[in-house]
N, C-alpha and C positions, 0 to 999 in steps of 0.2 A: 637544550633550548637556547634558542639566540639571545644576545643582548639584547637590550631596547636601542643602543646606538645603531649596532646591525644592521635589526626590524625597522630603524627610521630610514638610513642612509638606503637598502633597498626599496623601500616603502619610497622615497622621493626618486630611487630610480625607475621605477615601475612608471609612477606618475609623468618624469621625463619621456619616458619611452611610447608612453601613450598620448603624448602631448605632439611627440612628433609622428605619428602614426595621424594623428588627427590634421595636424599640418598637410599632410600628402593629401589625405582625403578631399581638403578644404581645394587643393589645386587640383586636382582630379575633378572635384564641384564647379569648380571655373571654368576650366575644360570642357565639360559634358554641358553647362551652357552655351557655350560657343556653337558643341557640335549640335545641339537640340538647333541652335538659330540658324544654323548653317544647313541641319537636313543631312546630314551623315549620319547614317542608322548605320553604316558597317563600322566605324570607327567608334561609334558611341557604343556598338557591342564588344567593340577589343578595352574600352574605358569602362565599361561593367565588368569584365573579367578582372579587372587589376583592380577597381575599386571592392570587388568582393573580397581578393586575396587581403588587403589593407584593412577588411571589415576582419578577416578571420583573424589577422592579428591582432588588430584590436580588443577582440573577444579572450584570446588566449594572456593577455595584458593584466584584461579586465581580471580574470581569473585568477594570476598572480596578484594584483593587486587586493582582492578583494580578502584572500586567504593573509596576506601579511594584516591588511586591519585586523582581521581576527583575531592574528596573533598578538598587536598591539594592544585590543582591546582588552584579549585576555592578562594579557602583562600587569596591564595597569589597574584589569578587577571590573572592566568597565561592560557595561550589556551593546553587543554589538549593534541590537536595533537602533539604538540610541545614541550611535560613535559616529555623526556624520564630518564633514570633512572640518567643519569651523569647530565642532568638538574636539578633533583631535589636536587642531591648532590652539586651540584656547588648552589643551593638555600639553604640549609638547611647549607653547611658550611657557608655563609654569613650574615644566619636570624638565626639560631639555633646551634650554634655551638656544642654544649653539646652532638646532638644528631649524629653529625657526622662520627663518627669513629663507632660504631654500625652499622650505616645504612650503610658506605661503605665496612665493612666487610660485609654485607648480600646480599649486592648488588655483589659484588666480586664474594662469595660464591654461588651465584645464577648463576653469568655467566659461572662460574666452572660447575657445575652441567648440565644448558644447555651443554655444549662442550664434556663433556664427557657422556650424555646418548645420544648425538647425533654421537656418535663415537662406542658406545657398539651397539647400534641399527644400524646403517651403517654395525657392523662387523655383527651379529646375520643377517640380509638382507642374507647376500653373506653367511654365513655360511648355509642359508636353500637353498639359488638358487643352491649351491654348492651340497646340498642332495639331491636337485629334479635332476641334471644334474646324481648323481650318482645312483640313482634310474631307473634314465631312459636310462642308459649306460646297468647297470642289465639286466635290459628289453629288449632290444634290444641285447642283448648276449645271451639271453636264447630264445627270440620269433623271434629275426633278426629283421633286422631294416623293413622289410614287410613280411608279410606271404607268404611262398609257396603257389602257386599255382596249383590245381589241376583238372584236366578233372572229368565229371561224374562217369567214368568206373575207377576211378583212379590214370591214368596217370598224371605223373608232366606234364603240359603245359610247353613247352619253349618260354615262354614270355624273350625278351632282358630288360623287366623292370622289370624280377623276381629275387630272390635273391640268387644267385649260392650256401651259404652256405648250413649245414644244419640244420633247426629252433626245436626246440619242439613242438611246435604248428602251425598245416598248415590249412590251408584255402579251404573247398572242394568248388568248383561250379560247 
């Protein structure tokens, strides 16, 4: 079994490494507004590929990290449900001081990171709902919001559910 200085000094490099793991993401998040505003779907799919790899490491992070609490937790006696990150800081200022101010800068820096790719991701959301509503405003300006209608022999049908303007594209039946 590792020390607790070990399980800490990994334990705040996990944290580091997921803190810049999350940094990239965050410019990856800047990036992928740009290219949403700009209308580059080819480029925004080579910026989903790297932002996925960046998600998987993240994930594989998390897992290291997630395992050393446990091991922390168990160290100390403590129920993992119950060992959130201001728990372990409030344990490690009292049993380790030394490693404190590391771990609550990483800890800090982590919560920064949460808040702000949950703020880039929220905008980049509404930045594509905002493309698709615009795509489909297009759409319906050039086809109308439903096709003409028209008789065999050609006549417009005057349906009162048809659409008075006039479309580019009509609908024979």
């Amino acid at each position: 079994m590792y020390s607790v200085e070990k399980l800490l000094g990994d334990f705040i490099d996990y944290l580091n490494k997921q803190n810049q793991v999350m940094d990239s993401l965050a410019e990856l998040g800047q990036e992928k507004k740009e290219l949403i505003i700009l209308g580059r779907v080819k480029d925004l799919d080579e910026l989903i590929k790297h932002e996925g790899t960046a998600i998987n490491e993240l994930h594989q992070l998390e897992e290291g990290r997630f395992k050393l609490q446990k091991q922390l937790a168990d160290n100390w006696g403590r129920d993992l449900n119950d060992f959130s990150a201001r728990e372990i800081l409030n344990t490690v200022r009292q049993n380790q001081p030394a490693f404190f101010n590391d771990l609550e800068q990483a800890i800090n820096r982590l919560d920064f990171n949460l808040t702000r790719l949950r703020a880039i991701n929220e905008h980049n959301n509404e930045l594509l709902e905002d493309s698709l509503d615009y795509i489909g405003a297009i759409e319906a300006s050039i086809l109308g919001d439903k096709a003409g209608i028209y008789s065999s022999s050609g006549d417009q049908v005057d349906d009162k559910s048809a659409i008075k303007r006039k479309t580019l594209l009509d609908k024979k039946v």
